[in-house]
VOMAR-703038 format. One line per field, with one value per residue: x, y, z of N, C-alpha, C, O, CB in turn; residue number from 1; residue in one letter. Coordinates in Angstrom, 2 decimals. Atoms other than C-alpha are relative to their C-alpha. Glycine has a CB too. Layout:
<atoms>
n.c1	X_...
n.c2	Y_...
n.c3	Z_...
ca.c1	X_...
ca.c2	Y_...
ca.c3	Z_...
c.c1	X_...
c.c2	Y_...
c.c3	Z_...
o.c1	X_...
o.c2	Y_...
o.c3	Z_...
cb.c1	X_...
cb.c2	Y_...
cb.c3	Z_...
num	NUM_...
residuo	A_...
</atoms>
This chain:
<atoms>
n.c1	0.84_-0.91_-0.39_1.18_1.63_-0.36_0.08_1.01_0.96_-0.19_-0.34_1.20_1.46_1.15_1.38_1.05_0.07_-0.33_1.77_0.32_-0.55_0.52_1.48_0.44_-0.13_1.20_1.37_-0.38_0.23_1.28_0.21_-0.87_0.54_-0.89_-0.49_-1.64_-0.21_-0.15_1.35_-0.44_-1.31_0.53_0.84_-0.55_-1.43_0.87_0.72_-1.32_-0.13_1.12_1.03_1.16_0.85_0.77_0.85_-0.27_-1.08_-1.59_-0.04_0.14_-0.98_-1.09_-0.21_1.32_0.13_-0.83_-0.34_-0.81_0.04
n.c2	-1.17_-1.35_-0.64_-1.09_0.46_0.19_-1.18_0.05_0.94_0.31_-1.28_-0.30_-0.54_-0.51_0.70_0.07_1.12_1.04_0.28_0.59_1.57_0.45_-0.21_0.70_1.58_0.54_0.03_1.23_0.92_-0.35_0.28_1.32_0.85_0.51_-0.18_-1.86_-1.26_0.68_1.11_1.56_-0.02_0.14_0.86_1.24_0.64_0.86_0.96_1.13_0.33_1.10_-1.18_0.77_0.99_-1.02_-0.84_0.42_-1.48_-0.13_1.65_-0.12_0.74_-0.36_0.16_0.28_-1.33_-0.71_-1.07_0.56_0.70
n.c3	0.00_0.02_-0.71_-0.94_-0.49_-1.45_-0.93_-0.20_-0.55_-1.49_-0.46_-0.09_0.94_-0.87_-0.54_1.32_0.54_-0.60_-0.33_1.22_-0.20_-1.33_-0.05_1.38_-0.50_-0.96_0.52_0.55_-0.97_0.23_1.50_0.19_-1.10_-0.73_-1.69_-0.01_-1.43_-0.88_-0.38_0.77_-0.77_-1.24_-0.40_0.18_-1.27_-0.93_-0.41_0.10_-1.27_-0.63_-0.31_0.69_-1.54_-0.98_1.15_0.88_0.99_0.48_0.40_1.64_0.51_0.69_1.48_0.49_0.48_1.19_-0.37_0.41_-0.80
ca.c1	0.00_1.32_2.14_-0.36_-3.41_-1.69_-1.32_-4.94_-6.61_-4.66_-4.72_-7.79_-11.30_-13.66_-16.72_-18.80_-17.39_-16.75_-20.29_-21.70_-19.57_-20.59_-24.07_-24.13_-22.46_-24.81_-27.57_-26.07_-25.68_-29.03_-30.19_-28.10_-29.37_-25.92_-25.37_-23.27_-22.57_-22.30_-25.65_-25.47_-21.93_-23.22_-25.66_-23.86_-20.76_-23.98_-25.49_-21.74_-21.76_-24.99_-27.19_-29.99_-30.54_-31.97_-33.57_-35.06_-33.41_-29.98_-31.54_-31.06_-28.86_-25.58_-26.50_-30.39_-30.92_-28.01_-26.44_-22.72_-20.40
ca.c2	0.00_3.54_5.52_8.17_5.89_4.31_7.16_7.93_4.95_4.80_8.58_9.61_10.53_13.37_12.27_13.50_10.59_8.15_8.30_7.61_4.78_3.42_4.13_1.93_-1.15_-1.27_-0.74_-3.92_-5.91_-5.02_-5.84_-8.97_-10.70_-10.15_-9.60_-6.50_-4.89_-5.80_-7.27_-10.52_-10.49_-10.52_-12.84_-15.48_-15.73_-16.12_-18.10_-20.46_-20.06_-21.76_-18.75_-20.78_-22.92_-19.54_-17.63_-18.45_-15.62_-16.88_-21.16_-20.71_-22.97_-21.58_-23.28_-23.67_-19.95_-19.31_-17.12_-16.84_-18.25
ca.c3	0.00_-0.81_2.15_2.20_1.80_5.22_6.71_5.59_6.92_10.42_10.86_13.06_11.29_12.21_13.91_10.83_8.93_11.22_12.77_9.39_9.22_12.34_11.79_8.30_9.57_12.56_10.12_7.70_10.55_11.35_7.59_7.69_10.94_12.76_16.56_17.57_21.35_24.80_25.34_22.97_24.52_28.11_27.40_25.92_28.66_30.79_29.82_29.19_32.66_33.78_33.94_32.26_35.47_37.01_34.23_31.56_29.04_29.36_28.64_24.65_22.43_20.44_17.04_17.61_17.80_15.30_17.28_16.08_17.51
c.c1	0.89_-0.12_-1.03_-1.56_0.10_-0.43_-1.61_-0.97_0.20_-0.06_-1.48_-1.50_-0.71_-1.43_-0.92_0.55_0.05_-1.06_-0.99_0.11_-0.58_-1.49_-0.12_0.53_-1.00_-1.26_0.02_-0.30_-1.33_-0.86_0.49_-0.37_1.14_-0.61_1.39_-0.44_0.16_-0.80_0.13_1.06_0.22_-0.58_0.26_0.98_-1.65_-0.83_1.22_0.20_-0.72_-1.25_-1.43_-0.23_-1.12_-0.46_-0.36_0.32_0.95_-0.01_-0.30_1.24_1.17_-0.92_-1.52_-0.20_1.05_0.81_1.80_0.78_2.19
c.c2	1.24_0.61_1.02_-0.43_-1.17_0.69_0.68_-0.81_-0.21_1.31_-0.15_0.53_1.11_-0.73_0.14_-0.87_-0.69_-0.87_-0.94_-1.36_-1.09_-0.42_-1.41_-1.16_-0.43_-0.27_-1.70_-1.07_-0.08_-0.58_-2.07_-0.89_-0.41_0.78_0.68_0.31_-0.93_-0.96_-1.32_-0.13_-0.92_-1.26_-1.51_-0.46_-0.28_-0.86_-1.47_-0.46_-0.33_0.98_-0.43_-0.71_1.60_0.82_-0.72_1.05_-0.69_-2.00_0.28_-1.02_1.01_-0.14_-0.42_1.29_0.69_1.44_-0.04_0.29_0.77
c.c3	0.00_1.42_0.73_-0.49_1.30_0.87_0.35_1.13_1.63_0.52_1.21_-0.50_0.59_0.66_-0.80_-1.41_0.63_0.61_-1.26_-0.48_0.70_-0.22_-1.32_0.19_1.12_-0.58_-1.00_0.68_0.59_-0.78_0.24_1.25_0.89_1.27_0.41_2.04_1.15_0.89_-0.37_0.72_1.46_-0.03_-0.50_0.91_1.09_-0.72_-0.73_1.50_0.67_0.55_0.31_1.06_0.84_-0.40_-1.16_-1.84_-0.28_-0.34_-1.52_-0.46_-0.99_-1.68_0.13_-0.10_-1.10_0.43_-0.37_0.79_0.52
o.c1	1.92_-1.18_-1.41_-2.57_-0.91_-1.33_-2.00_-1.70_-0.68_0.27_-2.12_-1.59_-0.91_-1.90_-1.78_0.03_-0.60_-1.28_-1.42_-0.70_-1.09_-1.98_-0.95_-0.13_-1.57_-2.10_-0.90_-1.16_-1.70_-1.71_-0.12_-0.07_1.20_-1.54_2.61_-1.52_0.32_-0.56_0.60_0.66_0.85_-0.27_-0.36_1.13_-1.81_-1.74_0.79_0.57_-0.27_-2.03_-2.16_-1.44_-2.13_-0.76_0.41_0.03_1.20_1.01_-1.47_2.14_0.55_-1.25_-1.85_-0.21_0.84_0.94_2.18_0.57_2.80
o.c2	1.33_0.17_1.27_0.28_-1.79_0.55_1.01_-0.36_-0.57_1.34_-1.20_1.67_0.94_-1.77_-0.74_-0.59_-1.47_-2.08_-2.09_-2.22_-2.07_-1.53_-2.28_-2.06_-1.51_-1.03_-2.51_-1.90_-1.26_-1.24_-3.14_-2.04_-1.51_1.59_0.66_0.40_-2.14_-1.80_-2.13_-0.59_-1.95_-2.13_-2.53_-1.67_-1.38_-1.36_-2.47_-1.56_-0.51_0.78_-0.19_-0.79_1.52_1.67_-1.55_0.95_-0.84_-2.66_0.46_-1.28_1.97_0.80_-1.19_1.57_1.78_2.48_-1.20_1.15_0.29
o.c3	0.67_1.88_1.87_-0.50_1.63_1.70_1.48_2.01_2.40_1.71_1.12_-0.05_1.79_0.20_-0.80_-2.49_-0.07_0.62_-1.20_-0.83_0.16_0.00_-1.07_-0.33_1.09_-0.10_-0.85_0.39_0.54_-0.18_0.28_0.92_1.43_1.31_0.24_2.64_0.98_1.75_0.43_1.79_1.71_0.78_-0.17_1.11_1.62_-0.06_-1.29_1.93_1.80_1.48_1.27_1.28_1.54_0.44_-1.64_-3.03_-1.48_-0.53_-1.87_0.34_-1.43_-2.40_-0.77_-1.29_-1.64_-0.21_-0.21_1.64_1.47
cb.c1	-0.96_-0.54_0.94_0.26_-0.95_1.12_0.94_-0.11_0.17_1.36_0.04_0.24_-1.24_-0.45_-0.56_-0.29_0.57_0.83_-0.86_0.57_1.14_0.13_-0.66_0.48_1.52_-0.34_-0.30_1.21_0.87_-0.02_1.45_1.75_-0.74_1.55_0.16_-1.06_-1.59_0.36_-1.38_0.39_0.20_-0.89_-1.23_0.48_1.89_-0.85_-1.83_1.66_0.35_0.74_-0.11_0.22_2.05_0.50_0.76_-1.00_0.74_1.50_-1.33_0.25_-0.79_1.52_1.32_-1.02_0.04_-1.15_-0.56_0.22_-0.63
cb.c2	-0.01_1.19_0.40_2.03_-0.91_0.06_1.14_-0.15_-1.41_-0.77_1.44_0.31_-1.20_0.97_0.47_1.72_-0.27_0.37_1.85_0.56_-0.01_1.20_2.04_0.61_-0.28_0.96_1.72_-0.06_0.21_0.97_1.36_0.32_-1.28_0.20_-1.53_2.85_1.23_0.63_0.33_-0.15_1.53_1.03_0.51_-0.07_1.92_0.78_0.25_0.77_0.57_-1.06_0.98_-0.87_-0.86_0.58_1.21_-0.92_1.59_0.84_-1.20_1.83_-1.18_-1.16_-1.16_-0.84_0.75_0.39_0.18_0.09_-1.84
cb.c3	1.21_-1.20_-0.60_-0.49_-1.56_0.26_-0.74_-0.96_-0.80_0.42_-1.46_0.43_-0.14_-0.78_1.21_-0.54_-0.72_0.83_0.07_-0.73_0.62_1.14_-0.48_-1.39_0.62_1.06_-1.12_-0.23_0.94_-0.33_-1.31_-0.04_-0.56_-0.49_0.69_-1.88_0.44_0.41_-0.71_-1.76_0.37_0.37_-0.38_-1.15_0.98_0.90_-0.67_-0.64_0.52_1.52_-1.24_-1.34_1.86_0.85_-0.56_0.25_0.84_1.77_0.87_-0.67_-0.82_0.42_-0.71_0.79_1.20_-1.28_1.54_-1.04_-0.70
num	1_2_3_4_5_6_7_8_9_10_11_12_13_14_15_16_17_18_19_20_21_22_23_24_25_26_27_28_29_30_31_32_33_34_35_36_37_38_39_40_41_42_43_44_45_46_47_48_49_50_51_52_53_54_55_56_57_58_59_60_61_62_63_64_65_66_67_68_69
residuo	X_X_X_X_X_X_X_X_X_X_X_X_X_X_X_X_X_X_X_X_X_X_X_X_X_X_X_X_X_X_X_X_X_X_X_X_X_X_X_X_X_X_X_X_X_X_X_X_X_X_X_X_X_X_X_X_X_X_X_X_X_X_X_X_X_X_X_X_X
</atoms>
């Protein structure tokens, strides 16, 4: 890669592109039926860790809900 589309890409962005950015992958993922943030996150280490005996929220399967992995 040349130098100053490096320099570009690792430099910092303003927040009026970067937002944008941001905003249009969340919306994809969104679109696309992925799982983004700290919720899904959360709720999969609990329920790895046996949550699911004491709620039923965190009793779901990995690959029956398709949740990835």
């Amino acid at each position: 890669m040349s130098d100053w589309i490096h320099t570009f890409l690792v430099s910092p962005w303003p927040w009026y592109v970067s937002g944008p950015l941001v905003e249009l992958i969340m919306i994809l993922l969104l679109w696309l039926g992925g799982y983004f943030g700290v919720s899904s996150s959360l709720r999969m280490m609990c329920s790895i860790g046996g949550a699911g005996r004491f709620s039923s929220f965190f009793a779901y399967g990995l690959v029956r809900d398709k949740l990835p992995h």
